[in-house]
N, CA, C and O of each residue as an XYZ file, in Angstrom:
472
protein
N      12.718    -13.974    -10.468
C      13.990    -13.324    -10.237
C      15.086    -13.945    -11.113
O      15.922    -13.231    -11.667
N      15.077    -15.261    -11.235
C      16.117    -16.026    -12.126
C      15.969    -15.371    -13.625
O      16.970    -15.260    -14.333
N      14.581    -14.912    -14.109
C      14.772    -14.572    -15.395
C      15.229    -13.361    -15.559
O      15.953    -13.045    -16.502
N      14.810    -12.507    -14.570
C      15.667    -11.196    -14.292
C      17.077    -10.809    -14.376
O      17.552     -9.756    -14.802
N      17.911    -12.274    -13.695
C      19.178    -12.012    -13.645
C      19.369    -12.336    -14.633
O      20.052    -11.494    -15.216
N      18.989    -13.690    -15.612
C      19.481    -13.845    -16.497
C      19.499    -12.806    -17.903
O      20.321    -12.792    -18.819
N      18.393    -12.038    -17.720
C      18.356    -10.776    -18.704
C      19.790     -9.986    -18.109
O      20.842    -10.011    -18.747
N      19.709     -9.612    -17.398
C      20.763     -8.786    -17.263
C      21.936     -9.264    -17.394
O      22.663     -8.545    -18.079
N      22.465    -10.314    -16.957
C      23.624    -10.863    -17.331
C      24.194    -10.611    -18.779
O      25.111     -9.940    -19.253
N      23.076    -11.589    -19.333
C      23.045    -11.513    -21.144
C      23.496    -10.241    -21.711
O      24.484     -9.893    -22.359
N      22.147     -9.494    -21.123
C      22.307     -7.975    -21.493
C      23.723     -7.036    -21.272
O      24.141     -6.117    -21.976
N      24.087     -7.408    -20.481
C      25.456     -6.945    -20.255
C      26.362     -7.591    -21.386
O      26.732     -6.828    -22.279
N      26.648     -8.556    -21.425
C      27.292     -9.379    -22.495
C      27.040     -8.499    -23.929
O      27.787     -7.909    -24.710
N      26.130     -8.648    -23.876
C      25.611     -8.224    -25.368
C      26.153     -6.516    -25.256
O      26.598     -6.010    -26.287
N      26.098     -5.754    -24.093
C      26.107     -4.066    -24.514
C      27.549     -3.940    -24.608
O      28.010     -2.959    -25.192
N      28.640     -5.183    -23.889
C      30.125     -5.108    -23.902
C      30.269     -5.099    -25.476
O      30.837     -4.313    -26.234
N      29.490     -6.350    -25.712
C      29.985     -7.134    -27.554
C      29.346     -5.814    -28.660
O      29.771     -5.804    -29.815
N      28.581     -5.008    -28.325
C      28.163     -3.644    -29.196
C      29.126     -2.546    -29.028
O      29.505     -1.734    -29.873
N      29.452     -2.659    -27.813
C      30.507     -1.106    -27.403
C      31.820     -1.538    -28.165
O      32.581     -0.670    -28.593
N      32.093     -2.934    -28.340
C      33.111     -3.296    -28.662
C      33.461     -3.024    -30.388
O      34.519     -2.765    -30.961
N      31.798     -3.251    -30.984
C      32.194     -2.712    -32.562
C      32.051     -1.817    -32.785
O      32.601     -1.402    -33.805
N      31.026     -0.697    -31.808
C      31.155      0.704    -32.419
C      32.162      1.685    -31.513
O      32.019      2.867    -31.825
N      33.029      1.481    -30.587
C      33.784      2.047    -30.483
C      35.074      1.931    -29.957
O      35.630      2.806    -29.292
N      35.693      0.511    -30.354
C      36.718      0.339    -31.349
C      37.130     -0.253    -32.132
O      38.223     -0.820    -32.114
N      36.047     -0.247    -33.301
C      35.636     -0.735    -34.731
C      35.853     -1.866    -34.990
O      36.062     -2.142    -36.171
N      35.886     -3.045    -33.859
C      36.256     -4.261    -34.002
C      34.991     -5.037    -34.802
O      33.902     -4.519    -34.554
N      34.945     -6.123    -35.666
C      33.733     -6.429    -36.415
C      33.291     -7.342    -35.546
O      33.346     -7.336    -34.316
N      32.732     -8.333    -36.481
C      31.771     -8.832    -35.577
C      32.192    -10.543    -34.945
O      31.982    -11.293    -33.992
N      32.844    -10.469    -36.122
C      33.948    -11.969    -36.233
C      35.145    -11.970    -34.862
O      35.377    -12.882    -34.069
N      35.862    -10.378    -34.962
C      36.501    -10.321    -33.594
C      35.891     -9.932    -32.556
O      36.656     -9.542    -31.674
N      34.805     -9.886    -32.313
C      34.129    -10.346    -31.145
C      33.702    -11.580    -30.929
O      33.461    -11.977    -29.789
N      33.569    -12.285    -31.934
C      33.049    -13.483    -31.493
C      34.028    -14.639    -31.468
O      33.623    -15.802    -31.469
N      35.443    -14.296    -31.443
C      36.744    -15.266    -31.481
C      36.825    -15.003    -29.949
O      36.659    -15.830    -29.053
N      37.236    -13.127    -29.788
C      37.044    -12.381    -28.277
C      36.555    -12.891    -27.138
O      37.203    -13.386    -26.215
N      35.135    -12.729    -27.246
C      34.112    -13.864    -26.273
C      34.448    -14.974    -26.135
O      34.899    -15.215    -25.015
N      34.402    -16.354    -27.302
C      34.737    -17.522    -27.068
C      36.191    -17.395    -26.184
O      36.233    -18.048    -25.142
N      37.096    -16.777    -26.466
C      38.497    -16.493    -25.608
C      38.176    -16.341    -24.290
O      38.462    -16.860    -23.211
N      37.637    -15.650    -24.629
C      37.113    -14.925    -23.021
C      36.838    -15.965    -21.945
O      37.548    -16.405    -21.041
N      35.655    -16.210    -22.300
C      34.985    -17.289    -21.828
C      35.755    -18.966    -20.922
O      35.387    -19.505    -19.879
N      36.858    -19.337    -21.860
C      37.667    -19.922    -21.625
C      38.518    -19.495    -20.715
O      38.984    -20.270    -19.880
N      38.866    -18.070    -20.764
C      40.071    -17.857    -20.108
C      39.601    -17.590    -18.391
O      40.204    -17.968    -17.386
N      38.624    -16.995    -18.469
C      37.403    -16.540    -17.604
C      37.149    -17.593    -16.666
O      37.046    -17.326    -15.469
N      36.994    -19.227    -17.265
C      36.407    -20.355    -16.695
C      37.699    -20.818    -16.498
O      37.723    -20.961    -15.275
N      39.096    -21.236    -17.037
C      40.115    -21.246    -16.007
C      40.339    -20.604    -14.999
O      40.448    -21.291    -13.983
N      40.481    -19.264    -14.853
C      40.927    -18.422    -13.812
C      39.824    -18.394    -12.391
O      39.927    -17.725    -11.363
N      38.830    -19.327    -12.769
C      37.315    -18.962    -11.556
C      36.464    -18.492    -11.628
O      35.388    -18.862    -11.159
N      36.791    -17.068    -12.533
C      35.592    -15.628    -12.809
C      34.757    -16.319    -13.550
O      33.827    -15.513    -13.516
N      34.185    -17.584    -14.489
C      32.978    -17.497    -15.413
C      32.045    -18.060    -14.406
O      30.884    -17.653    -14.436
N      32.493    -19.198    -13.260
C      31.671    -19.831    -12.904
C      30.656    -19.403    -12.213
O      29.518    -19.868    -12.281
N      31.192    -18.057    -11.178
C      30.224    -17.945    -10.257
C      29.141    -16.732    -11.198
O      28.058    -16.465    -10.677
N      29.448    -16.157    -12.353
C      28.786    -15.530    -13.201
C      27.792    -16.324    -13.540
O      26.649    -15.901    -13.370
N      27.970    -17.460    -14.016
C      26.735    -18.718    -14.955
C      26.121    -19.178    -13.700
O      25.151    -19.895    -13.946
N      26.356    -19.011    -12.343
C      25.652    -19.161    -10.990
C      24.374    -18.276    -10.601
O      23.258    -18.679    -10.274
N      24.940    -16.680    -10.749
C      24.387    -15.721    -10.892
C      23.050    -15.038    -11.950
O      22.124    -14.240    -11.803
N      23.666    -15.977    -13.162
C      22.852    -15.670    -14.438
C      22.543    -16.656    -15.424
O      22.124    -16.418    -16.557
N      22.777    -17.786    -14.924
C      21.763    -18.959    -15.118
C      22.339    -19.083    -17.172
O      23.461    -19.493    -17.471
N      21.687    -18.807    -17.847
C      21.142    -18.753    -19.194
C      21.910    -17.685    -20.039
O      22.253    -17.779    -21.217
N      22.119    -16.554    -19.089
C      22.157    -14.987    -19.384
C      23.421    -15.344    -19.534
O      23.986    -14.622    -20.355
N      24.359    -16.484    -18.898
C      25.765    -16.611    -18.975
C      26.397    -17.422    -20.332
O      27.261    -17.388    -21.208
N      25.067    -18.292    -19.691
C      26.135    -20.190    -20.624
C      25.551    -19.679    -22.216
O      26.405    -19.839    -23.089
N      24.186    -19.075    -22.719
C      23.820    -19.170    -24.064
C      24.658    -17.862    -25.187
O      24.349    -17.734    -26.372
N      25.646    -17.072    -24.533
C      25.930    -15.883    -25.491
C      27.590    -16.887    -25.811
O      28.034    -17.977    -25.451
N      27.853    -16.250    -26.294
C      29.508    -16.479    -26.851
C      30.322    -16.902    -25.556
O      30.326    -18.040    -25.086
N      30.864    -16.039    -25.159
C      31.542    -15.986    -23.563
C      31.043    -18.046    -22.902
O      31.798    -18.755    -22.237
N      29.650    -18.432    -23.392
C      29.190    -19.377    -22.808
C      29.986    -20.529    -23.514
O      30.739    -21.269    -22.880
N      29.758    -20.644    -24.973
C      30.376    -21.559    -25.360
C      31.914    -22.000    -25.299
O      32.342    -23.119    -25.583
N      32.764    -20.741    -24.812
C      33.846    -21.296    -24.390
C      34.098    -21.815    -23.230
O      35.034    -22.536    -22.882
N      33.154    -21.382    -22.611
C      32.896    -21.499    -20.879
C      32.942    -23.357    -21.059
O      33.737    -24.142    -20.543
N      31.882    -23.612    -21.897
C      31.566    -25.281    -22.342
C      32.708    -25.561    -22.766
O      33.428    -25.927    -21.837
N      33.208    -25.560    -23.736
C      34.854    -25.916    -24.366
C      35.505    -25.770    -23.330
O      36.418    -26.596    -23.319
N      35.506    -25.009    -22.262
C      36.435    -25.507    -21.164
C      36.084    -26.495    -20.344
O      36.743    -27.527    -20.222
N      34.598    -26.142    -19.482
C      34.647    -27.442    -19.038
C      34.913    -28.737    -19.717
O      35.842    -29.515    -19.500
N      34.271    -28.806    -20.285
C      34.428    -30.340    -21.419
C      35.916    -30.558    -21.572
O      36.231    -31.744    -21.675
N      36.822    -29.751    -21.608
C      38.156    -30.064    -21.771
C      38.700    -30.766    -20.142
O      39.368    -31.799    -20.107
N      38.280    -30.004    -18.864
C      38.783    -30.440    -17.799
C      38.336    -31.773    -17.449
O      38.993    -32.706    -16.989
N      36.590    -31.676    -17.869
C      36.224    -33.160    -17.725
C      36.798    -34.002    -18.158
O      37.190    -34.853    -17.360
N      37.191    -34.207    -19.913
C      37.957    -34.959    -20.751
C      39.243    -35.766    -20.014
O      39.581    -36.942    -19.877
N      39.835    -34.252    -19.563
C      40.764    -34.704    -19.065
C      41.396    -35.598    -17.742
O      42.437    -36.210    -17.500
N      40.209    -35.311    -17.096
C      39.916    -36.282    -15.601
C      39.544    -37.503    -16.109
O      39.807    -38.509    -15.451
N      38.796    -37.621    -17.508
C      38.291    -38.718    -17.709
C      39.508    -40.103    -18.834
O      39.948    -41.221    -18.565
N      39.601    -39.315    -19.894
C      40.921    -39.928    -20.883
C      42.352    -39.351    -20.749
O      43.418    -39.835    -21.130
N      42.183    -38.584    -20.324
C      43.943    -38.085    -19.887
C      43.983    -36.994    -20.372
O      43.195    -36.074    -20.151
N      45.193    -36.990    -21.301
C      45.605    -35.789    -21.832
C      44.987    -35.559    -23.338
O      44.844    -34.440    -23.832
N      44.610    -36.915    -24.056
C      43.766    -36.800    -25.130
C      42.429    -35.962    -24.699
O      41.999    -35.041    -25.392
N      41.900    -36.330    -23.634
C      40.777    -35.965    -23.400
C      40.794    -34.103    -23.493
O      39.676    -33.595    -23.404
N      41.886    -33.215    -23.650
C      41.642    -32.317    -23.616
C      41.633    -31.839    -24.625
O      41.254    -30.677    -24.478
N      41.829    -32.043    -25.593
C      41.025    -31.878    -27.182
C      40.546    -32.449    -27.962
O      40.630    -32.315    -29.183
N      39.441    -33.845    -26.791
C      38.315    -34.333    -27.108
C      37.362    -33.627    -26.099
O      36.261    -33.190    -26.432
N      37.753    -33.568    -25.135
C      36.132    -33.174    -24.102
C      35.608    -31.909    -24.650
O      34.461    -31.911    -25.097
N      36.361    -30.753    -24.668
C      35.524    -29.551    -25.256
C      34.200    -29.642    -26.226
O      33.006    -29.350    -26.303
N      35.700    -30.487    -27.154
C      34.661    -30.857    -28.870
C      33.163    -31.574    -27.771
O      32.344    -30.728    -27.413
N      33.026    -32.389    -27.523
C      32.145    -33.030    -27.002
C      31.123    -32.609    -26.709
O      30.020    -32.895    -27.173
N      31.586    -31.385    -25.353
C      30.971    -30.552    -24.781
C      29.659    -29.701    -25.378
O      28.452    -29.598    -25.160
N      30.657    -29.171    -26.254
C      29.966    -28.378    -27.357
C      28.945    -28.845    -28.490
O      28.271    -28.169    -29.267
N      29.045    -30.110    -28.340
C      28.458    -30.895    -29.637
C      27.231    -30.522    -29.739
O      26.778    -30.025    -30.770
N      26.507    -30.738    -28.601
C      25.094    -30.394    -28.778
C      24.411    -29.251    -29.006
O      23.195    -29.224    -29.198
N      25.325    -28.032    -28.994
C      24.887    -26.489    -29.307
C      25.084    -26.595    -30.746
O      24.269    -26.230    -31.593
N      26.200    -27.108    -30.959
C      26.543    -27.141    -32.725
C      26.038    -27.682    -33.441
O      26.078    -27.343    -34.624
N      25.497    -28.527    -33.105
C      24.843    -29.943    -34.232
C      23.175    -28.795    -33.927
O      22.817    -28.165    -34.922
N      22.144    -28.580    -32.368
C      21.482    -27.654    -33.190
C      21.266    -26.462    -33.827
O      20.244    -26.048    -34.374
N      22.522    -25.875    -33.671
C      22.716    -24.879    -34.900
C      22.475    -25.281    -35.560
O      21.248    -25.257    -35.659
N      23.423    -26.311    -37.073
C      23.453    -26.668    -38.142
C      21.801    -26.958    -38.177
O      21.022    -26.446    -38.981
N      21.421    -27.996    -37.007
C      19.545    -28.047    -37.696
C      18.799    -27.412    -38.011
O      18.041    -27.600    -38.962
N      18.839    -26.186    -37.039
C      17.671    -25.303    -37.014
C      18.331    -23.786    -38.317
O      17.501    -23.162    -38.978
N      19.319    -23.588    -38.384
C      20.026    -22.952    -39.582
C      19.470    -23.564    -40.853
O      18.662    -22.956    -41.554
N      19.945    -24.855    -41.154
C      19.477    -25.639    -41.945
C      17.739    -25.611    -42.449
O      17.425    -25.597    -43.640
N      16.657    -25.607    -41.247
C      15.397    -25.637    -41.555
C      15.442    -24.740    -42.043
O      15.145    -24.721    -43.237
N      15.879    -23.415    -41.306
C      14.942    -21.738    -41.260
C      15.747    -21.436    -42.988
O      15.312    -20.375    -43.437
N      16.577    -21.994    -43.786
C      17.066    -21.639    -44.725
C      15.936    -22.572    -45.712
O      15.551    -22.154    -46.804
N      15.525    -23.799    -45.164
C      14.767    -24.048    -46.580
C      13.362    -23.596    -46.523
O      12.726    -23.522    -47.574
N      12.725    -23.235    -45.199
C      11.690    -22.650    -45.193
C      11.452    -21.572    -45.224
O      10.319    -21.194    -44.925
N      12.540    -20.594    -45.638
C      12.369    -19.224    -45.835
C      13.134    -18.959    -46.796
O      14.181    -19.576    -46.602
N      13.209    -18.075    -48.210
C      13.872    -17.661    -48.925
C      15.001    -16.489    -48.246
O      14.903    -15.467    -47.568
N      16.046    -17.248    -48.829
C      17.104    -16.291    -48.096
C      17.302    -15.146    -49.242
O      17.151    -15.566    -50.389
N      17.685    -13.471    -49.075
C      17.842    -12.333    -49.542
C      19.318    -12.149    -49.221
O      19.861    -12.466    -48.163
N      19.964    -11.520    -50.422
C      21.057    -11.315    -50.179
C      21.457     -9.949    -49.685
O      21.056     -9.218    -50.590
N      21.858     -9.401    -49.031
C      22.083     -7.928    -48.454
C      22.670     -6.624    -49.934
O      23.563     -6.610    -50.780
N      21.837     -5.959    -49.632
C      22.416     -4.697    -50.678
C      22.344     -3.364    -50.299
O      22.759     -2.484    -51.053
């Protein structure tokens, strides 16, 4: 059942972030500033948490998630170093999604010839 919800969660995420470029032509870049916004604004106000409760994976791994992280990490920060801590904890937070991006980006580019779009 957990993987269930978490499909759907996701899936929802994802059919908002499609409806969003094909019908009102927003690209792909302003959706993905959008979401991260979101996400943040979402996890101040209450609404992200009990969502990433609900949908496990389907919540925290799309866009919407990583701001969700940049927020917590900011509140933690801030319980923890003060007021610095709130634009250190996010960064923090986030570190570990970002750093394996760059790795696994990094491999799949030298082990595969990249094509340029035409």
């Amino acid at each position: 059942m957990e993987y269930l919800r978490a499909f759907l969660v996701g899936g929802i995420i994802c059919v908002i972030g499609q409806l969003l470029m094909d019908g009102a032509k927003l690209t792909s870049a302003h959706v993905l500033v959008l979401f991260v916004t979101l996400g943040v604004i979402l996890t101040a106000i209450g609404i992200y948490d009990p969502i990433v409760d609900f949908g496990g994976a389907g919540a925290t791994v799309p866009l919407p998630g990583f701001g969700y992280a940049l927020a917590k990490g900011a509140v933690k920060g801030v319980k923890t170093s003060g007021l610095l801590g709130a634009f250190t904890g996010g960064v923090s937070a986030a570190s570990g999604g970002v750093a394996a991006a760059i790795v696994f980006g990094y491999t799949m580019a030298v082990l595969f010839t990249p094509k340029s779009k035409k």
